[in-house]
C-alpha positions as CSV (number, residue, x, y, z in Angstrom):
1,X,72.1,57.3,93.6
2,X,75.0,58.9,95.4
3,X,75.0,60.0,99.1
4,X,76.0,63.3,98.1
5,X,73.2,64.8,96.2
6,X,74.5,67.6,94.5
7,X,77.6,65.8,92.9
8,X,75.5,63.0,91.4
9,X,76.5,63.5,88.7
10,X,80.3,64.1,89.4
11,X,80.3,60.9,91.7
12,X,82.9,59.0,89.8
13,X,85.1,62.3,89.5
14,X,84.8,62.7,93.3
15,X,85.9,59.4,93.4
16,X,88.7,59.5,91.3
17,X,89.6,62.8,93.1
18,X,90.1,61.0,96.3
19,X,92.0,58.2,94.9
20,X,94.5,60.2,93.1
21,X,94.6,62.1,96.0
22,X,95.6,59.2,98.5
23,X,97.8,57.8,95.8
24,X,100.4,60.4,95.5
25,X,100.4,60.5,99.3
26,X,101.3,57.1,99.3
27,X,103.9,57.3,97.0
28,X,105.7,59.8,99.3
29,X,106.0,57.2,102.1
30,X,109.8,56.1,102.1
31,X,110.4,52.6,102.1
32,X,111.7,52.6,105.9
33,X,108.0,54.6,106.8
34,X,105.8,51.6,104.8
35,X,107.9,48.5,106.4
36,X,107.2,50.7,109.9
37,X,103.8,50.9,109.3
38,X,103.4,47.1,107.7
39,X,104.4,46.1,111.1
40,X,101.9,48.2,113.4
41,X,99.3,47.0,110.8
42,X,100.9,43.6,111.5
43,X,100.4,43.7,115.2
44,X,96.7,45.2,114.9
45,X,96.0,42.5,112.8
46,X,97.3,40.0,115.3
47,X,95.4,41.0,117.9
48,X,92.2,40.9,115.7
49,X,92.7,37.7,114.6
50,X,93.9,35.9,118.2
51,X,90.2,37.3,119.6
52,X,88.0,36.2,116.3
53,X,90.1,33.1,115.9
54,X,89.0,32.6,112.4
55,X,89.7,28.8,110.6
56,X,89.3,30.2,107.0
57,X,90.3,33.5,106.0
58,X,90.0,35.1,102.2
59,X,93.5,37.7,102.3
60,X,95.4,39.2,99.1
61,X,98.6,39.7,98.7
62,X,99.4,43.7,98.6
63,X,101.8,45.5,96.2
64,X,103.2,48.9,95.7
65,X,102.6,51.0,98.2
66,X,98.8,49.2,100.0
67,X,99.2,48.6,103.9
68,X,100.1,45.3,105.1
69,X,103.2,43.8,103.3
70,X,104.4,41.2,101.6
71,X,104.1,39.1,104.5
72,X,100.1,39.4,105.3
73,X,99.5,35.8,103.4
74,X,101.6,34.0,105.9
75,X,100.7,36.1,108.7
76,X,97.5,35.1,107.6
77,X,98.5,31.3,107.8
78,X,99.7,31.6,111.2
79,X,96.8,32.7,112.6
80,X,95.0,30.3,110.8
81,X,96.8,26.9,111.2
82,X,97.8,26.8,107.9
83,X,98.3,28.2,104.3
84,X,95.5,25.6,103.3
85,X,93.2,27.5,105.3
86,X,94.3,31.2,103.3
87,X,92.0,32.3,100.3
88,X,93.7,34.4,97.9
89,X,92.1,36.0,95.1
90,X,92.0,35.7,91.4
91,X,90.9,38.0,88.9
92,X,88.5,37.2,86.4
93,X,88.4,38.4,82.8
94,X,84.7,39.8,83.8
95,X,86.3,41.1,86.8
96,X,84.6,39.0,89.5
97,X,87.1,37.6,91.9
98,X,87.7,33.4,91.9
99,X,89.6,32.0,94.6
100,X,92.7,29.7,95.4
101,X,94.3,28.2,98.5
102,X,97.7,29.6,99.5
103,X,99.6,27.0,99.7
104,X,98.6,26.1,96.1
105,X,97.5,29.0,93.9
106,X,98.3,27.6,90.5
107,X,96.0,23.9,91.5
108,X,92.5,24.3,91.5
109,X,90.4,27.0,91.9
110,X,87.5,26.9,94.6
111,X,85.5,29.3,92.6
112,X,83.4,32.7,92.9
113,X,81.4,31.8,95.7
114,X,84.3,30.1,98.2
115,X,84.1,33.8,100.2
116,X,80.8,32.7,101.3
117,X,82.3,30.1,103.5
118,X,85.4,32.0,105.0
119,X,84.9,33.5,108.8
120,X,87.1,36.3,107.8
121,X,87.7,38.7,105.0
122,X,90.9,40.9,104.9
123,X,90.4,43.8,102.0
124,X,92.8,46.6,100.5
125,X,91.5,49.6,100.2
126,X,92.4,53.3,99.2
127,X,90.6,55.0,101.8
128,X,86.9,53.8,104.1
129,X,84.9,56.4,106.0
130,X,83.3,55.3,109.7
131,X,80.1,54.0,108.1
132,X,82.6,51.5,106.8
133,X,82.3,52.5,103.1
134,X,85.1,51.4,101.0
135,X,86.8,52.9,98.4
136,X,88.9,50.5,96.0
137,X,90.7,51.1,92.9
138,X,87.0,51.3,91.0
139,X,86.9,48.4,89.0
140,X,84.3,46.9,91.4
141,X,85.8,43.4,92.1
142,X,85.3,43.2,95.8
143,X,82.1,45.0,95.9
144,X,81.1,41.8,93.8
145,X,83.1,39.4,95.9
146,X,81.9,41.1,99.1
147,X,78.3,40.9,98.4
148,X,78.6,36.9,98.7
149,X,79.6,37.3,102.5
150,X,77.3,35.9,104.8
151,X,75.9,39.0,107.2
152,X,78.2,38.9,110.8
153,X,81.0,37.9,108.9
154,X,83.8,40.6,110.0
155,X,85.4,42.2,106.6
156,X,88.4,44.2,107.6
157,X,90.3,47.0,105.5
158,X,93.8,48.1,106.2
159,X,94.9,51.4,105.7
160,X,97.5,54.1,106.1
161,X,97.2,56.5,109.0
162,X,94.9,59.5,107.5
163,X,92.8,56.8,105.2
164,X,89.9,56.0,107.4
165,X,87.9,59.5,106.5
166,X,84.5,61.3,108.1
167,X,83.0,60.7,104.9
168,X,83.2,59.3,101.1
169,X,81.1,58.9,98.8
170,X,78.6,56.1,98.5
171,X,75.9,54.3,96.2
172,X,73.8,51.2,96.9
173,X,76.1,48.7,95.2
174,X,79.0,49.4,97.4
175,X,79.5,47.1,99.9
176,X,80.6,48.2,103.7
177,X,83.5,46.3,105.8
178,X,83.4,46.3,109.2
179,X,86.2,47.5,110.7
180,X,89.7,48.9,109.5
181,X,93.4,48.6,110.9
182,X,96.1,51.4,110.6
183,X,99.2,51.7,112.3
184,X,97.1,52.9,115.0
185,X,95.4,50.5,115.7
186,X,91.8,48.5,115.1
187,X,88.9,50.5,114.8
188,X,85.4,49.2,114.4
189,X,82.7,51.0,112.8
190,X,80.1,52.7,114.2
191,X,77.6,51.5,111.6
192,X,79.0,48.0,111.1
193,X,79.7,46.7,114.0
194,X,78.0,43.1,113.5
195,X,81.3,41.1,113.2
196,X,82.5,43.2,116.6
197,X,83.5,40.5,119.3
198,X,81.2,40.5,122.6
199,X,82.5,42.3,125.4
């Protein structure tokens, strides 16, 4: 059931809505605005990653227009010790995610449930409101993927500046992250604050 009781029935339109929404918005960024913004999402993520100091981390590699860049794998690697130690994923024909090491993607794959093991989880996403729910592209890969995380285990979105909204739309198998980072910065979320370092 949705969180927004009288569009139950239009929760997939309200959805799509939102998506096509942040989309075109996207699209308008010029090339020069998107590598500016890669590399404040770059720094952000820096910072994140030098306080959690995670030794396995499940990334992606973004295309198009998503926040982060080409270089987010190896970014990734440095923080990491190495692009053994990077889980991309792979899409399934049932849509599920596998997973693969960086530093080899065509060897062997590790399998569905590898994200249970990582410390870290970097997402894209279209948009995520402060109770940390996500919105993807809707074909419900990550909410699978996610849903194999082990509770405390920080999942982090990154956005564009004006993506982290008051509110979206939710239903119970959608699967919350914990924090999100925009060119302006890290923010953690009220409601998920679990994989927040102490202090």
């Amino acid at each position: 059931m949705s969180d927004f009781p009288d569009e139950a029935n239009g929760y997939a339109s309200t959805k799509g809505r939102v998506r096509t929404d942040i989309l075109a918005r996207r699209r308008k960024l010029t090339v020069a605005q998107r590598a500016a913004a890669d590399d404040r999402i770059a720094a952000g993520l820096r910072e994140l990653l030098a306080v959690r100091r995670p030794s396995l981390v499940a990334g992606y590699v973004p295309f198009g227009t998503e926040p982060g860049g080409d270089g987010l794998p190896l970014l990734l690697a440095e923080a990491v010790g190495g692009t053994d130690r990077v889980l991309l994923p792979v899409l399934l024909a049932d849509r599920d995610l596998d997973w693969v090491p960086l530093h080899d993607p065509a060897g062997e794959r590790w399998g569905t449930a590898a994200v249970a093991g990582v410390d870290l989880v970097v997402v894209p996403a279209l948009a995520v409101d402060r109770r940390g729910v996500r919105l993807g592209r809707g074909g419900g890969s990550y909410d699978r993927a996610l849903a194999r995380v082990p509770a405390g285990v920080p999942v982090v979105a990154l956005l564009h500046d004006g993506e982290l909204l008051p509110r979206l739309p939710a239903q119970p198998h959608d699967r919350p992250v914990t924090a999100v980072v925009t060119p302006g910065g890290l923010h953690w979320l009220a409601d998920q604050g679990g994989g927040r370092p102490a202090g």
